[in-house]
Residue, then its C-alpha position, 0 to 999 in steps of 0.5 A: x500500500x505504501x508503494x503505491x502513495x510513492x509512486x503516485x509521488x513520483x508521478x506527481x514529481x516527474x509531471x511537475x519536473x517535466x512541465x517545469x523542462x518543457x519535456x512531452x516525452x520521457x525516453x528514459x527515467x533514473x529512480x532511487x529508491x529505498x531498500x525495503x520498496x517493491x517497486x521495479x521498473x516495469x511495475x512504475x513503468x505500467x503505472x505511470x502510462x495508466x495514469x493517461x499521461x501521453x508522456x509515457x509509452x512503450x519508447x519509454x525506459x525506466x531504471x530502478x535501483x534500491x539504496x538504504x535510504x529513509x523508507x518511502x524515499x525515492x529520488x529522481x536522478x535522471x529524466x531523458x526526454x523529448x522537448x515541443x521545440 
């Protein structure tokens, strides 16, 4: 269950950074997270393009890696993406 209020953060926090970046297409996305979290990759992936959002598709490619920080902590290291320019 707390997995999923942190995915929902990251969703929020990767609309907000790519608005912010005029990115409309996320090719790749680097996430830290804490080590006791379930998320993976495929799973956040899954979640981020049911949330309707055109930014995220089959193109995109999402890296997960685990570290010992404080629980629900995630950090975006890294968003790749395509600009409306």
């Amino acid at each position: 269950m707390h997995d999923t209020h942190l995915i929902e953060k990251i969703y929020q926090s990767i609309a907000v950074l790519c608005m912010q970046n005029g990115i409309v297409k996320v090719n790749e996305l680097e996430i830290e997270v804490d080590e006791g979290s379930h998320i993976e990759g495929a799973h956040l992936l899954s979640h981020l393009i049911d949330r309707g959002s055109a930014m995220f598709g089959d193109w995109t490619t999402v890296h997960v890696e685990h570290k010992p920080y404080e629980k629900l902590t995630a950090i975006i290291k890294s968003i790749d993406g395509d600009s409306c320019e």
